[in-house]
C-alpha positions in Angstrom: -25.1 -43.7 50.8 -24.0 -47.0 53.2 -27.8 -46.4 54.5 -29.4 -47.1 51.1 -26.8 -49.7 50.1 -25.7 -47.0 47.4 -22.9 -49.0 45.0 -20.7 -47.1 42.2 -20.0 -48.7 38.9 -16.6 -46.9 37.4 -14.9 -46.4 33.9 -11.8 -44.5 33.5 -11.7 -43.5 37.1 -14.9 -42.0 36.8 -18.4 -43.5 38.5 -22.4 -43.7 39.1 -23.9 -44.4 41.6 -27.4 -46.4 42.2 -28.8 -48.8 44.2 -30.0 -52.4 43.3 -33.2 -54.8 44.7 -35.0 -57.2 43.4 -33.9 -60.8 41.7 -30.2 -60.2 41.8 -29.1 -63.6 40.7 -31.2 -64.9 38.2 -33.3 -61.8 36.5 -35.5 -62.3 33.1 -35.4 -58.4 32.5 -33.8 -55.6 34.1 -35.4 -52.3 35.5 -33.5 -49.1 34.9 -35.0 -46.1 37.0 -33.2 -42.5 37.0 -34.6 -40.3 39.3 -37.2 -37.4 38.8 -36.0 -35.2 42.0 -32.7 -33.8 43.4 -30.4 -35.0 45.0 -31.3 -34.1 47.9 -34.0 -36.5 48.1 -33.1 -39.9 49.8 -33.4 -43.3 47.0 -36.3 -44.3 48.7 -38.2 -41.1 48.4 -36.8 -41.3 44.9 -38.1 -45.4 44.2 -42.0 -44.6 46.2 -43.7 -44.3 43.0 -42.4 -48.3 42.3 -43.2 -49.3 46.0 -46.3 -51.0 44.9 -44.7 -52.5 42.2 -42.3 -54.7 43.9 -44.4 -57.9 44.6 -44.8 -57.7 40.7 -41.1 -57.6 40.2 -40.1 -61.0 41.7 -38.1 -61.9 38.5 -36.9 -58.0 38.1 -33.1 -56.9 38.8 -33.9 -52.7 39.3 -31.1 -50.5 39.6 -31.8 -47.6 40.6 -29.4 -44.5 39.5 -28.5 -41.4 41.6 -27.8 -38.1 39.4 -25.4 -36.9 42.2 -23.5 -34.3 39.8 -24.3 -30.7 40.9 -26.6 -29.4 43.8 -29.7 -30.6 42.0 -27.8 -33.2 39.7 -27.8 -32.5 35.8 -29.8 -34.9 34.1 -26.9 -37.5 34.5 -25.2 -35.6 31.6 -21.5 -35.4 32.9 -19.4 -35.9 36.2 -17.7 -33.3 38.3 -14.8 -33.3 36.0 -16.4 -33.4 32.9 -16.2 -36.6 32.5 -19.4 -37.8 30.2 -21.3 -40.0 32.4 -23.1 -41.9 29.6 -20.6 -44.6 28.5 -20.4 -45.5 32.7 -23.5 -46.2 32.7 -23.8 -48.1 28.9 -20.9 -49.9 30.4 -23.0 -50.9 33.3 -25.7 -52.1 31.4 -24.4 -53.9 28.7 -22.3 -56.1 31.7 -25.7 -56.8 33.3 -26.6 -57.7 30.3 -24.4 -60.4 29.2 -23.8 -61.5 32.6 -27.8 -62.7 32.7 -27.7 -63.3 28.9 -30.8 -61.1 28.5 -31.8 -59.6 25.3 -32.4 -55.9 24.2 -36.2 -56.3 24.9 -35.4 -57.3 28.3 -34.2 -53.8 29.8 -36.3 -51.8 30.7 -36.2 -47.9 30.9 -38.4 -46.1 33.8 -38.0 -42.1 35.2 -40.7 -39.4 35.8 -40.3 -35.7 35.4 -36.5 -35.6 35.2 -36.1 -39.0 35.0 -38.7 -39.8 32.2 -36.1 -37.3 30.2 -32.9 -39.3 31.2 -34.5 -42.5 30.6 -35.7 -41.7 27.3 -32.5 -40.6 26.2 -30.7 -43.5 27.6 -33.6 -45.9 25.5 -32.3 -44.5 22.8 -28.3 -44.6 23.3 -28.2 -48.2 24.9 -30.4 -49.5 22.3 -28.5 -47.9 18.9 -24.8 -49.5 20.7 -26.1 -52.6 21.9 -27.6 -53.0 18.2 -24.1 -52.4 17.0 -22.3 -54.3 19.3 -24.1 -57.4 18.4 -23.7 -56.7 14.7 -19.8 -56.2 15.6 -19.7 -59.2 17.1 -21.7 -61.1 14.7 -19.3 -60.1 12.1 -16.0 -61.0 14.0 -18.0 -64.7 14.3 -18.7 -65.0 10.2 -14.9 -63.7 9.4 
């Protein structure tokens, strides 16, 4: 993991793990790739089919998620003990969020095979809470 700068992000003692490049202080969107092989495949194996994407990507933060759960991971579905790994990774998103003050449209989902199944159900998640999180908020600021 220290080879591929590999970083956790944890909730409730629980944690993902992925691995960042591109604009890391001042993004305009955010690239969120899950991977399509095992885990047995090294991160840059796992990010080849974006290699020739990255001189197009000069104002893109990517993070790039590790399904490490399980010999050949398990669709990023739950940790070790159980623990539902989607709210660590809404979590993680929604604080990149705010923290660049992007907007909905600005995240960006991306996964083939495997990943094109995680990501698609993480388009859907993030987008529904983020919806009702601004709605939350917007009504906490007209009370």
């Amino acid at each position: 993991d220290q080879k591929h700068s590999i970083i956790s992000h944890s909730l409730e003692k629980e944690s993902v793990y992925y691995s960042v490049y591109g604009n890391i202080h001042s993004p305009n969107k955010i690239l969120i790739t899950f991977p399509g092989v095992s885990n047995l495949d090294n991160v840059h194996h796992r990010l080849s089919a974006l290699t020739s994407l990255h001189s197009k990507l000069k104002n893109v933060l990517v993070i790039a998620f590790q399904d490490k759960e399980g010999v050949y991971g398990n669709y990023m579905f739950k940790t070790l003990t159980n623990y539902r790994i989607r709210p660590i990774v809404v979590s993680l998103i929604y604080g990149l969020k705010t923290k660049f003050s992007l907007k909905n449209e600005d995240i960006i989902f991306y996964g083939n095979s495997k990943g094109a199944t995680i990501a698609i159900d993480y388009i859907l998640l993030v987008k529904m809470i983020m919806t009702l999180l601004a709605l939350f908020q917007l009504r906490i600021f007209l009370a």
